[in-house]
C-alpha positions as CSV (number, residue, x, y, z in Angstrom):
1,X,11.3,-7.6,-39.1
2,X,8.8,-7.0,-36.4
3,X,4.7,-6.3,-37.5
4,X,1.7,-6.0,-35.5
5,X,0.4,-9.5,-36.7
6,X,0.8,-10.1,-33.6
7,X,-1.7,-12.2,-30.8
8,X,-2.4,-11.6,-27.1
9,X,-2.8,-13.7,-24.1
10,X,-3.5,-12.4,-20.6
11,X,-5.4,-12.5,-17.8
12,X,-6.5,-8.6,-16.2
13,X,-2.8,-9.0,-14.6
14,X,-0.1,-9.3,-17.1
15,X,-0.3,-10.1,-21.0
16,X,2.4,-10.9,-23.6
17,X,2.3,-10.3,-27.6
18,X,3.0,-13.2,-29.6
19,X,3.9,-13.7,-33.2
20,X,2.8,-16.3,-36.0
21,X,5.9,-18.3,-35.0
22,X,4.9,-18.7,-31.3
23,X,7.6,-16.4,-30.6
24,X,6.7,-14.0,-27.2
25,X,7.9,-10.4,-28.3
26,X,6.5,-8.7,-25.4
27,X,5.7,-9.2,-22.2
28,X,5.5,-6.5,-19.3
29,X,6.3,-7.5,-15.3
30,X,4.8,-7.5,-12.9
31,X,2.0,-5.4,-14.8
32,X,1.3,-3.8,-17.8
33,X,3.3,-1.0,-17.2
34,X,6.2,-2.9,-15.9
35,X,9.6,-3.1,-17.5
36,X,9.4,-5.6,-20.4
37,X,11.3,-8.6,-19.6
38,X,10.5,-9.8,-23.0
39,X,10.9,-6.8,-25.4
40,X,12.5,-7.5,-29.0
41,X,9.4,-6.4,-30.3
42,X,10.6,-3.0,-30.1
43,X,14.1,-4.3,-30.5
44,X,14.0,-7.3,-33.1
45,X,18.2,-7.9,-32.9
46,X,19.1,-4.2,-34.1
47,X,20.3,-2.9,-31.3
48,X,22.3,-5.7,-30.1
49,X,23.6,-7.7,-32.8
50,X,22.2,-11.3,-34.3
51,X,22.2,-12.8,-31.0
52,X,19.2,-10.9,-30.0
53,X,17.6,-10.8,-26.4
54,X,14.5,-9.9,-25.3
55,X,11.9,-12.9,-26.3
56,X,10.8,-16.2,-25.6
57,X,10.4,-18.4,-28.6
58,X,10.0,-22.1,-29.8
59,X,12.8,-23.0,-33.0
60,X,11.4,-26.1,-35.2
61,X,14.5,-26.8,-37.8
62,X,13.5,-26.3,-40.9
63,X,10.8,-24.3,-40.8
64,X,8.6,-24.0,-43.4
65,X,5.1,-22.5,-42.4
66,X,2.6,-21.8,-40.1
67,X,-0.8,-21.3,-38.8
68,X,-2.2,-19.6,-35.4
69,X,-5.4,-19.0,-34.2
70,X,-7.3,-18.8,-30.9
71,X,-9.4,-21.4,-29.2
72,X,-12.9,-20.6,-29.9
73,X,-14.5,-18.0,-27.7
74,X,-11.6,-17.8,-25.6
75,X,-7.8,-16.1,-25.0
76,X,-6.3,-19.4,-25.5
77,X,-3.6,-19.6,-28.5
78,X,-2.9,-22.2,-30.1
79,X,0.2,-22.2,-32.8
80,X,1.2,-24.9,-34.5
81,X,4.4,-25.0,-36.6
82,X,5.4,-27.0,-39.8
83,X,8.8,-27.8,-40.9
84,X,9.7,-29.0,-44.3
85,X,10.3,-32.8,-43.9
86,X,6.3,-32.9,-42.6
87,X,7.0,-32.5,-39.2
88,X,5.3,-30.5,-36.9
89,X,4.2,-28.8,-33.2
90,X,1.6,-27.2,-31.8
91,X,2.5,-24.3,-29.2
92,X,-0.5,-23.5,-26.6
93,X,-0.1,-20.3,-25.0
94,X,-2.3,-18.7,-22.1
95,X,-1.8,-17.1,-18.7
96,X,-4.1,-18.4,-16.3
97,X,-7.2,-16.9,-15.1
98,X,-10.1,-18.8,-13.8
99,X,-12.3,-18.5,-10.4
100,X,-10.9,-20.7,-7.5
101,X,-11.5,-19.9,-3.4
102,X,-14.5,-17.7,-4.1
103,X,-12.2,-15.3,-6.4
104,X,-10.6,-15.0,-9.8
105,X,-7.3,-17.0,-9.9
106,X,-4.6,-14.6,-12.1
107,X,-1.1,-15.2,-11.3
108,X,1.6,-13.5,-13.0
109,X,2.5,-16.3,-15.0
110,X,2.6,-17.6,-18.8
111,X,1.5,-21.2,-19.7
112,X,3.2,-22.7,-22.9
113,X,2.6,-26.3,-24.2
114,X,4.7,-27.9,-26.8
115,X,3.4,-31.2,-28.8
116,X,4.4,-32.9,-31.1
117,X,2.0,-33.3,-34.1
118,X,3.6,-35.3,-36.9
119,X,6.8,-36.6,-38.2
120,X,10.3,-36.1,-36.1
121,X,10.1,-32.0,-34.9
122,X,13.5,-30.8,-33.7
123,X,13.2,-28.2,-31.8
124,X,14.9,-25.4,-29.8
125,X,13.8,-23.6,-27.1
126,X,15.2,-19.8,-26.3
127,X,13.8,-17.9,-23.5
128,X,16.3,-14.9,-23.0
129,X,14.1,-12.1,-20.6
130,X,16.2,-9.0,-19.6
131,X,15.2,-5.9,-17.3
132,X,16.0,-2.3,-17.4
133,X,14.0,-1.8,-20.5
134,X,15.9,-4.2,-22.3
135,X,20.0,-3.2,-21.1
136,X,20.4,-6.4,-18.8
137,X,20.0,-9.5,-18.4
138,X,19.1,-11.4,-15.3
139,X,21.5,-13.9,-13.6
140,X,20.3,-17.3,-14.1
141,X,20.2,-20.5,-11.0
142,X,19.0,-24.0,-12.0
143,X,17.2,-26.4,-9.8
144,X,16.1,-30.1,-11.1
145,X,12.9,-29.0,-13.1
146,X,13.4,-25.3,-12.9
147,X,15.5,-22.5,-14.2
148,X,15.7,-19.1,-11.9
149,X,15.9,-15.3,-13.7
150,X,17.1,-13.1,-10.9
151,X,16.2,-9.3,-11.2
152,X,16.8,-6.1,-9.3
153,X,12.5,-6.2,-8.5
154,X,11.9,-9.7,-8.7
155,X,12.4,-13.2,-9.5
156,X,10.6,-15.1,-12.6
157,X,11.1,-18.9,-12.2
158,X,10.7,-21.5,-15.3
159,X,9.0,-24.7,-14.0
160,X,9.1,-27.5,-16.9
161,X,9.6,-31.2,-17.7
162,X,11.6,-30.5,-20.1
163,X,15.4,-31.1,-20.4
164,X,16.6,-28.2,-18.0
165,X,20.1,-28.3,-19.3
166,X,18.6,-27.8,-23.0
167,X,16.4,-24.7,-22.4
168,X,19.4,-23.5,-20.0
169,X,21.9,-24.0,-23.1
170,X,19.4,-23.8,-26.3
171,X,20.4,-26.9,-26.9
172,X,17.8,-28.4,-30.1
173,X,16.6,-31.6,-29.5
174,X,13.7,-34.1,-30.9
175,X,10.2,-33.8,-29.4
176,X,8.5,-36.9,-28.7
177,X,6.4,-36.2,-26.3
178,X,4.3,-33.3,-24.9
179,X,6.0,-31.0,-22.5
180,X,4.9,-27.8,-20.2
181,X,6.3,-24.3,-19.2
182,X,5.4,-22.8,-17.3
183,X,7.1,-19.0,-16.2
184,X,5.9,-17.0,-13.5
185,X,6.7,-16.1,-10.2
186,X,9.4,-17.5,-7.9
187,X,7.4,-19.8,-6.2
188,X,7.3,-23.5,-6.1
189,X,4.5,-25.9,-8.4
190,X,2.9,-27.9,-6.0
191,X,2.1,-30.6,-8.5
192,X,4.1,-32.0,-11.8
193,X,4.4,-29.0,-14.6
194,X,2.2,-31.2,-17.1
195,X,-0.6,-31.5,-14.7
196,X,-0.6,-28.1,-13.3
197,X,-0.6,-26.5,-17.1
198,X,-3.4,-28.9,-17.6
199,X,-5.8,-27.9,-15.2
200,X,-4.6,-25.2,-16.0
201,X,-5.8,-25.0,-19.3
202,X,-9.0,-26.7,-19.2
203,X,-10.1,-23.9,-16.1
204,X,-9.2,-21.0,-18.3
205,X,-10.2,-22.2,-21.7
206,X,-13.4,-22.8,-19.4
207,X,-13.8,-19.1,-18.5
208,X,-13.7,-17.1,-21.0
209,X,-16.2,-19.5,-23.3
210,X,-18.2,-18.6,-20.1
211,X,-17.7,-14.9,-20.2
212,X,-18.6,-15.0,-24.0
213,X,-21.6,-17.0,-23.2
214,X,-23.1,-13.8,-21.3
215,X,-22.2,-11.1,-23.6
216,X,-25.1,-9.6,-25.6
217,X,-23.8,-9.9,-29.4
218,X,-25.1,-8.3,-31.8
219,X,-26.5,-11.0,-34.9
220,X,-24.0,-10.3,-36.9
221,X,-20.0,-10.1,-36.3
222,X,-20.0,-12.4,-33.3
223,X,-16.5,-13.3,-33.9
224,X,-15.2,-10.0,-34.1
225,X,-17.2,-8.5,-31.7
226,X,-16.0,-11.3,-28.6
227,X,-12.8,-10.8,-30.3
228,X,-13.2,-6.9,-29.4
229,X,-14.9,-7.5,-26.1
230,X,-12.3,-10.3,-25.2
231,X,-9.4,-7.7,-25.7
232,X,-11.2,-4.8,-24.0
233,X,-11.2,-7.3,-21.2
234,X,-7.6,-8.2,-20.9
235,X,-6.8,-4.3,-20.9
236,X,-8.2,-4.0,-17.1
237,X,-5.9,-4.3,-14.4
238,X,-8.1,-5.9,-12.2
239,X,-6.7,-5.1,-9.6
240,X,-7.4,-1.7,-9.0
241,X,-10.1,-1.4,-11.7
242,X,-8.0,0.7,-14.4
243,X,-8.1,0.5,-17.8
244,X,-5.1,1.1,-20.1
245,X,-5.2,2.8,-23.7
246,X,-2.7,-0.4,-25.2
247,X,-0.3,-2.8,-24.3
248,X,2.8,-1.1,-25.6
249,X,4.6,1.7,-26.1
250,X,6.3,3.8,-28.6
251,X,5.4,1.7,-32.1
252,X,5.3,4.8,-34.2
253,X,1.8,6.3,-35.4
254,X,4.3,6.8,-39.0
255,X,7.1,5.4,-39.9
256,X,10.2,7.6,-38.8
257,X,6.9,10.5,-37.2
258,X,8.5,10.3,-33.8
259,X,5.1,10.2,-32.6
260,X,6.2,7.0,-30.4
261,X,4.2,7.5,-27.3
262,X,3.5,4.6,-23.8
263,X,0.3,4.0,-23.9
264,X,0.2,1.4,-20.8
265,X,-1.5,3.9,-18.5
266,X,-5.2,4.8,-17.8
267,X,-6.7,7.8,-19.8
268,X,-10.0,8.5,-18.3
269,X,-11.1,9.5,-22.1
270,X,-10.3,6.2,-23.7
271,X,-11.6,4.1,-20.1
272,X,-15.3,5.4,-20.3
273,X,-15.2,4.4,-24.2
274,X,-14.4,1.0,-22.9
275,X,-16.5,0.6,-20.5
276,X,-19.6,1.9,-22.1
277,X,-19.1,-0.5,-25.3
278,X,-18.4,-3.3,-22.7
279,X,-21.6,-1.9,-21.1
280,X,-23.5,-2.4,-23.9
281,X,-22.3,-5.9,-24.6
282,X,-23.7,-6.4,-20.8
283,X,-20.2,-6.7,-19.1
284,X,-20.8,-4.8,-16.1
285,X,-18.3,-5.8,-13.8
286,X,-15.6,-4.0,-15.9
287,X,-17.8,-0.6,-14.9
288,X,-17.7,-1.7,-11.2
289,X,-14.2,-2.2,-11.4
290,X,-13.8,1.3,-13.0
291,X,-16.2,2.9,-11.0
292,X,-13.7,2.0,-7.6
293,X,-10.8,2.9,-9.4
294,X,-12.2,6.6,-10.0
295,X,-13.7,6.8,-6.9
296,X,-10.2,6.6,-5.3
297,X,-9.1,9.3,-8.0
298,X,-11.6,11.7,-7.3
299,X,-11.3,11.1,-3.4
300,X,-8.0,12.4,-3.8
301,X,-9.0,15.0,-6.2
302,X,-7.8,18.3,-4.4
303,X,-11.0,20.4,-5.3
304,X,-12.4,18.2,-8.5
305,X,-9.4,18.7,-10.3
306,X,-8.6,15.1,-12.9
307,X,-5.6,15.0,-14.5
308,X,-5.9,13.2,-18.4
309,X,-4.2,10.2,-17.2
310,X,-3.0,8.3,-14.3
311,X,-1.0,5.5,-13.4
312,X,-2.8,2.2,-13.3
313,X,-2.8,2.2,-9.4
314,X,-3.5,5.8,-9.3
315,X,-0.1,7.4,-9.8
316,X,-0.3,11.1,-10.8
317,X,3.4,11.4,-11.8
318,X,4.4,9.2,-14.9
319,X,7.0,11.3,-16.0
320,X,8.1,10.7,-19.6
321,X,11.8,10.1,-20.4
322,X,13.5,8.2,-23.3
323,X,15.2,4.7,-23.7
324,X,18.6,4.7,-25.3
325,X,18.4,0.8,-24.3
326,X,15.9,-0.4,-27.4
327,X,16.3,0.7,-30.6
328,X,12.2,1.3,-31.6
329,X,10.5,-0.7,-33.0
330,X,11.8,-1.0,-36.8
331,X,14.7,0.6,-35.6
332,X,12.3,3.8,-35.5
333,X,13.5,5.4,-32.0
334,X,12.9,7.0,-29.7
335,X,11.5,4.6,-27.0
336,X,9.9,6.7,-24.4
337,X,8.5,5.3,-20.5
338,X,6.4,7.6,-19.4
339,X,3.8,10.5,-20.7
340,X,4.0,13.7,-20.5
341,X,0.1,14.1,-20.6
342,X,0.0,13.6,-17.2
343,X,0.6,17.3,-17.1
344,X,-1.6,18.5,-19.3
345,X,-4.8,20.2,-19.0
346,X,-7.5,18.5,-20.9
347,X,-10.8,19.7,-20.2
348,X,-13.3,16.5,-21.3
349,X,-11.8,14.3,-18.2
350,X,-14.9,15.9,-16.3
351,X,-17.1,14.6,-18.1
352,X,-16.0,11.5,-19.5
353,X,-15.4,10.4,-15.5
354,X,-19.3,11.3,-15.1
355,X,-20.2,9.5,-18.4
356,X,-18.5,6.5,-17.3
357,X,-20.5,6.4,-13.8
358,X,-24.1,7.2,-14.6
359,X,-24.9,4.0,-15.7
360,X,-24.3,2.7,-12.0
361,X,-27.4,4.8,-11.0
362,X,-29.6,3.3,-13.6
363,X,-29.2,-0.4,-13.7
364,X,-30.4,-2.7,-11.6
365,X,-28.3,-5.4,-12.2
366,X,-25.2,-3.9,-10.4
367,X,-24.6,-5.0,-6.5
368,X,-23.3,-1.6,-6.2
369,X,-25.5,1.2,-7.6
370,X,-24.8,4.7,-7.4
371,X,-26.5,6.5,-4.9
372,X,-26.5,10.2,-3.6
373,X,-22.5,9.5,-2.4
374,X,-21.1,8.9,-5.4
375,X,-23.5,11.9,-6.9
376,X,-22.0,14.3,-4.1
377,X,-18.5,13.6,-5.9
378,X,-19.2,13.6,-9.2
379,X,-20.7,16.8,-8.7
380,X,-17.1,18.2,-8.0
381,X,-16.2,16.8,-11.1
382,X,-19.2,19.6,-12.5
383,X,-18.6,22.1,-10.7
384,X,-14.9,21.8,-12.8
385,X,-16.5,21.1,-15.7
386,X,-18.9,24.6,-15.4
387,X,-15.3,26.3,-14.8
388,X,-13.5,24.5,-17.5
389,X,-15.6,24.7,-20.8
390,X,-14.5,27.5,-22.2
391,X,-11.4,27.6,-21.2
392,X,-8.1,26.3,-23.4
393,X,-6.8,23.1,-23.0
394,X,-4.3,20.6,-24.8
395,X,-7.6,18.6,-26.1
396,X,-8.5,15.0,-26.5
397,X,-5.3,14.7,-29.1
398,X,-3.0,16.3,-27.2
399,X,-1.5,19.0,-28.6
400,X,2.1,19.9,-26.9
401,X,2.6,23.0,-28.2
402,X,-0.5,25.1,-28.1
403,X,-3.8,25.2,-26.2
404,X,-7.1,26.4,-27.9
405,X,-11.0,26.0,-26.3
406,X,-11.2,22.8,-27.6
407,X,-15.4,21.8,-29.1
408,X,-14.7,18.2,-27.6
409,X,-13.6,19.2,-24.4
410,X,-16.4,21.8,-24.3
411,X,-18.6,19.2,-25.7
412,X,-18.2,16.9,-22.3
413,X,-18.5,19.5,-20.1
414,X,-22.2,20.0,-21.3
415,X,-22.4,16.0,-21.1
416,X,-21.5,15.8,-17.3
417,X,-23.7,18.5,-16.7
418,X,-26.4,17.0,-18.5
419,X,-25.6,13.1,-16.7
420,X,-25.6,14.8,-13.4
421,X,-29.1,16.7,-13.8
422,X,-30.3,12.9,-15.0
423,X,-28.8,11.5,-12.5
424,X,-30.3,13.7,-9.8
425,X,-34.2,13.5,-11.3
426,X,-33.3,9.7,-10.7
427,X,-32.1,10.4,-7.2
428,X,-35.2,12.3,-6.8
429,X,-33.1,15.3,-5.5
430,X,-35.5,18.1,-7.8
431,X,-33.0,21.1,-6.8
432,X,-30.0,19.5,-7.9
433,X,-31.2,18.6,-11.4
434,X,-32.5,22.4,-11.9
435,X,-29.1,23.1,-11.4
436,X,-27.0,20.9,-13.5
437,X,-30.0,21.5,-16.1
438,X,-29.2,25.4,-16.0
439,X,-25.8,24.3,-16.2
440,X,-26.2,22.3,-19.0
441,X,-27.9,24.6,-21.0
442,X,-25.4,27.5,-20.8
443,X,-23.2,25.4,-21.8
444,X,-24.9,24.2,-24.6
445,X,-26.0,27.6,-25.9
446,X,-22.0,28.5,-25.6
447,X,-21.1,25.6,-28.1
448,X,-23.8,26.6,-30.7
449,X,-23.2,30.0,-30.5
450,X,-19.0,29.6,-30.5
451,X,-18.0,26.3,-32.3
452,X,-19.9,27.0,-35.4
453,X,-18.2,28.7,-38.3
454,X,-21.1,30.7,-40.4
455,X,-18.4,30.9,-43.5
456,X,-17.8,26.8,-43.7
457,X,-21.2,26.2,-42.3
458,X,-19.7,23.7,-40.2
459,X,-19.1,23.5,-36.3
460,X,-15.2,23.6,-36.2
461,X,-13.0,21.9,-33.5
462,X,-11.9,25.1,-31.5
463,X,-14.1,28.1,-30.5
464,X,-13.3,30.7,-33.4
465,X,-11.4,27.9,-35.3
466,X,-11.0,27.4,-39.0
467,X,-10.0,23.9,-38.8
468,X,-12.2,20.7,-38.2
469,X,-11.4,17.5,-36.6
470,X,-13.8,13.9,-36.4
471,X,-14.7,14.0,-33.0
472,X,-16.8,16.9,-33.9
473,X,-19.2,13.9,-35.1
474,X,-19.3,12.8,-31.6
475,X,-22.2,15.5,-31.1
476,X,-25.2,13.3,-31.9
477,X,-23.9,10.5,-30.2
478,X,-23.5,12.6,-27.0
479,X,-27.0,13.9,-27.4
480,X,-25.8,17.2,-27.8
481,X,-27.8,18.1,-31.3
482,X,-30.3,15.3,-33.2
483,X,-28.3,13.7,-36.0
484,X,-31.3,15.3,-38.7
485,X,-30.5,18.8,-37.2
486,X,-29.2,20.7,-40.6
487,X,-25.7,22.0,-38.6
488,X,-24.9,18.2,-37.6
489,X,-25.8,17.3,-41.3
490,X,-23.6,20.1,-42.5
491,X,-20.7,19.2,-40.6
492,X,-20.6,16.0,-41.8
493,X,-20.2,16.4,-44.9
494,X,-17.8,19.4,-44.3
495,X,-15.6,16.8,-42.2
496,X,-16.2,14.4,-45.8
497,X,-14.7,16.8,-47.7
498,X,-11.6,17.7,-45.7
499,X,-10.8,14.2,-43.2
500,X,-12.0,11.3,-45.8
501,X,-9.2,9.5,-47.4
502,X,-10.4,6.9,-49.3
503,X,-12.0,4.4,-46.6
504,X,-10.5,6.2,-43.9
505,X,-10.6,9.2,-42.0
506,X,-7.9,11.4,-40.5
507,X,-8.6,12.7,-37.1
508,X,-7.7,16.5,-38.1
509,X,-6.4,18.2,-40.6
510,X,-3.9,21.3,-39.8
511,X,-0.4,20.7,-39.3
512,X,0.1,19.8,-35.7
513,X,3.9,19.7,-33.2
514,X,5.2,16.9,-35.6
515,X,3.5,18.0,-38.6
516,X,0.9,16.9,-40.3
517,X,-0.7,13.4,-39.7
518,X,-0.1,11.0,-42.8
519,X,-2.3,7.8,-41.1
520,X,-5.9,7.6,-40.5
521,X,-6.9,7.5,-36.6
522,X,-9.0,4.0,-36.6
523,X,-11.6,4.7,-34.1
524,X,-12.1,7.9,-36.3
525,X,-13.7,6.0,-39.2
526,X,-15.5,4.2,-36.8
527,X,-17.4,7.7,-35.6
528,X,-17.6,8.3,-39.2
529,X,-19.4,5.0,-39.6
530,X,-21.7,5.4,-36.9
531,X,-22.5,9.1,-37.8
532,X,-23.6,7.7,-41.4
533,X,-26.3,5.1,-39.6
534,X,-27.3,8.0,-37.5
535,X,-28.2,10.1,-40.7
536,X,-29.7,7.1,-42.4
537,X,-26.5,6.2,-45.3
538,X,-27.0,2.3,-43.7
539,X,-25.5,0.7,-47.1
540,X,-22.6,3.2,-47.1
541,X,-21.8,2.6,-43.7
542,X,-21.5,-1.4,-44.4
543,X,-19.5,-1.3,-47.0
544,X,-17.1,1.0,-44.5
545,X,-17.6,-1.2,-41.8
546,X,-16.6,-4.5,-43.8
547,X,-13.3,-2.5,-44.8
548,X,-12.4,-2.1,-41.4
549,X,-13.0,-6.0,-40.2
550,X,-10.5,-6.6,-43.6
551,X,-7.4,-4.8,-42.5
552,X,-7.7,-5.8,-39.0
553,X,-4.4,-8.1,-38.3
554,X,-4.9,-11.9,-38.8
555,X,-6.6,-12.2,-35.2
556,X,-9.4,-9.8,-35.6
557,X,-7.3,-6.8,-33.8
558,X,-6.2,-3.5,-34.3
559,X,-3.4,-0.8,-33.4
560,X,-4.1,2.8,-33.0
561,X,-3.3,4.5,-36.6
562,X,-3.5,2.8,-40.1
563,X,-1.6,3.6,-43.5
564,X,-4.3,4.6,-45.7
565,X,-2.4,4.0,-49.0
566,X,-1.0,0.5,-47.8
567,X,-3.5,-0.7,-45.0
568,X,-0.7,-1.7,-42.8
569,X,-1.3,-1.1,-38.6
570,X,0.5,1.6,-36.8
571,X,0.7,3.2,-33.8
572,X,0.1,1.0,-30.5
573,X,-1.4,-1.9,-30.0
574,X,-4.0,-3.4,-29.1
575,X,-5.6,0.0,-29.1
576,X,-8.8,-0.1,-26.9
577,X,-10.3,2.7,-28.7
578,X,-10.1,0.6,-32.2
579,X,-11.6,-2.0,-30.6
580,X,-14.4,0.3,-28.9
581,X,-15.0,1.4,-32.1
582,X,-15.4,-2.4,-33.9
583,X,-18.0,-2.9,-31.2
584,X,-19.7,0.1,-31.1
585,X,-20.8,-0.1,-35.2
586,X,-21.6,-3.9,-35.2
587,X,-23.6,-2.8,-32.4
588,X,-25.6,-0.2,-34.5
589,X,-25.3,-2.2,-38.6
590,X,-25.9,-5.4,-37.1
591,X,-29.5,-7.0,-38.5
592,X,-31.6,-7.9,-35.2
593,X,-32.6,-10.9,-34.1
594,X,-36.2,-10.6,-35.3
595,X,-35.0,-9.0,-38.9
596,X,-32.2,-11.8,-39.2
597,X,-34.9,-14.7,-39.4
């Protein structure tokens, strides 16, 4: 039965999920919003009977148990597999990324070694990819150390020194010696498969212990924080500089909810959350990446206007349809391509855009600051902002059905204003921060005056609303009221009272198009965390914050949504905005370097 105890490897191009038993259960091509050529993941034999399809996995005979973990400080995996006669293998898995010619090397390819360990492993190799989301399969050509998969869009070639007729066949045989895979695009190795995985190897293992060498961790939670970090980083598409909310699609927020939902595209909401926490982990280069990638958006902005989310090379149109092709995953259809939140209105894109920039224009480090360009578009992105704050949208959850003035969305309005008129003292451009200031502060005197409820004493998540929902207790981390002000304190514990389950907390309460939620929303309990440090409940917030490291999967990650009475992951995975989070309060619990010794 497929779980979320799953691993990734990738390299800012593609990535692939892989189980405890080395088996790859999804993989998209040629991007992360391709179709999956490796999808039983949300498939897992239902669908098409025990022969399966859809994976890429290594057999060992008599399997008895396992163990899997990554290299250290790196996206390299190693699995190694035990059988019950003392034999084993170890499984390395990585796709390639390392700096060669001046640039970053990232093919679309997936590196797998296979060595022997102990005893007499038999083994079986069984790659079966398919296309059209799961409903074909390619034709297969062989050469003399290479297996062809020919597709409508492209061509993945399997260059090994392993018996060809074996992996062509599945036919099991003894491992005595090490052998390499290595799948990617139709294009010929130009040295032997063991070398090239090799160098391989070493260059990439080499990386990313570099990359983690330069991030600024906190004293405590190093592991999962370049766990976190490591993650945020393989969910750029380096390419064009977008950032995608998770790797999959449709793995149910509930089981049977039919809140399955593709999640491979770039919300501009969830990007500036990543890129602020990689921010403050001193990753810049993600930003910069970011920062072109919007550029381009708001370039071809007619008039300021952002839509929630985009393709990840800009597409406006990613219309949502269903999948009669995969059964879901658990059998829990429907499998949808596509979002429909591309047509939505959702008001806090404005200024989660300008949040996600104004960092440019303050640090020194970048080789590209923002400078009074950039500021002359983002103020579009205001002038929709002062337009848009109090009027109804869908709102940062997404509502289908209705449309209310949403706090949040109203909430970053006032933030972009705010960013720009501190963007443009910096700029040294005195009538443009009087502006955004004035800006600002009608919009903040709007919020106080329209998002409170007198009756709950509690600011509630629409203008006029009854109802509450946790990002209300993003207001002190925005700046927009001091976490000791008696309304923030208020809400608080009002949102206690109605969102806390146990550990956990639910990211609204009223009934919404499916009903009402019955998982927590992680990165919710995360803003709960960080709202208790803000108001001084340090020990309570530990205690929280420990809870959350427990139920992450077995390699430090998490999905969107979590089962409150069972701790088991739901909801798409990995979710960048449960990562955010993980980073975000180790960030703000962790001891200091000078307290720590």
């Amino acid at each position: 039965m497929s779980s979320l105890n799953l691993a990734i490897v990738g390299n800012c191009n593609i990535a692939a999920l892989i189980d405890s038993q080395a088996r790859v259960s999804w993989m998209c091509l040629p991007r992360f919003d391709g179709d999956p050529v490796f999808c039983s993941l949300l498939d897992d034999g239902i669908a098409v009977g025990a022969d399966g399809k859809g994976y890429y996995d290594v057999e060992l005979f008599g399997f008895a148990w396992s163990e899997q973990s990554y290299r250290r400080n790196s996206a390299v995996l190693v699995t190694t597999l035990c059988d019950e006669s003392g034999g084993a293998i170890e499984v390395t898995d990585f796709a390639p990324r390392f700096k060669q010619f001046g640039r970053v090397f990232r093919p679309m390819t997936l590196v797998r070694q296979i060595r022997p360990v102990a005893g007499k492993p038999r083994i079986r190799i069984r790659l079966r990819p398919t296309y059209a989301h799961g409903a074909q399969r390619p034709e297969r050509t062989r050469g003399s150390n290479h297996i062809r998969y020919v597709m409508p869009d492209h061509t993945l070639r399997l260059t090994t020194d392993a018996p060809v007729s074996y992996i062509m066949d599945e036919v099991p045989f003894v491992l005595e010696s090490p052998i390499a895979l290595v799948l990617g695009p139709d294009e010929s190795l130009t040295q032997p498969p063991d070398h090239a995985a090799n160098e391989f190897l070493d260059q990439t293992d080499r990386y990313w212990r570099e990359w983690c060498r330069y991030l600024s961790l906190p004293f405590e939670w190093q592991d999962a924080v370049m766990r976190a970090a490591i993650t945020l980083k393989l969910s750029s598409f380096e390419e064009s500089g977008a950032i995608i909310a998770a790797h999959t699609t449709s793995i149910p927020e509930a089981p049977g909810s039919d809140r399955n939902w593709d999640y491979r595209y770039c919300w501009l909401r969830d990007s500036y959350f990543v890129v602020h926490a990689l921010n403050r982990l001193g990753v810049t280069r993600t930003m910069e990446g970011y920062l072109g990638y919007i550029t381009n958006l708001v370039a071809g902005a007619e008039g300021g206007y952002l839509q929630p989310v985009y393709g990840i090379t800009q597409e406006s149109k990613i219309v949502e349809r269903t999948v009669d092709s995969l059964a879901g995953y658990r059998g829990m259809a429907p499998v949808r391509v596509g979002n429909q939140a591309h047509s939505q209105v959702q008001n806090d894109g404005y200024g989660s855009v300008i949040l996600a920039c104004t960092q440019a224009f303050f640090d020194q480090r970048l080789a590209r600051r923002g400078d009074v360009s950039l500021f002359e578009r983002l103020e579009s992105l205001g002038d929709q902002a002062v337009r848009r704050w109090d009027q109804p949208d869908a709102g940062l959850w997404e509502l289908r059905t209705r449309a209310r003035v949403h706090t949040y969305s109203s909430l970053m309005c006032w933030a972009g204003c705010d960013r720009l008129a501190k963007i443009a003292r910096q700029l040294r451009l005195p009538e443009r921060e009087t502006y955004w200031r004035s800006n600002a502060d009608t919009i903040h005197a709007g919020i106080l005056k329209q998002a409170w409820n007198a009756k709950l004493k509690s600011f509630v998540e629409s203008f006029g609303g009854e109802h509450l929902d946790a990002s209300l207790l993003q207001m002190a981390d925005m700046g927009f009221l001091p976490a000791s002000d008696p309304r923030f304190l208020s809400t608080l514990s009002k949102i206690e009272e109605r969102l806390r389950r146990g550990p956990y907390l639910f990211r609204y309460e009223a009934p919404d198009d499916f009903g009402t939620p019955e998982t927590s929303f992680n990165v919710c309990t995360f803003w709960y965390i960080d709202a208790l440090v803000a108001v001084g409940r340090r020990d309570e917030a530990r205690e929280l914050f420990e809870n959350m490291l427990r139920v992450r999967n077995p390699h430090g990650l998490l999905s969107e949504d979590l089962d409150p009475a069972t701790g088991e992951l739901w909801g798409n995975f990995p979710q960048t905005y449960s990562m955010v989070g993980l980073i975000n309060s180790a960030m703000r619990l962790s001891k200091s370097w000078e307290e720590a010794f």
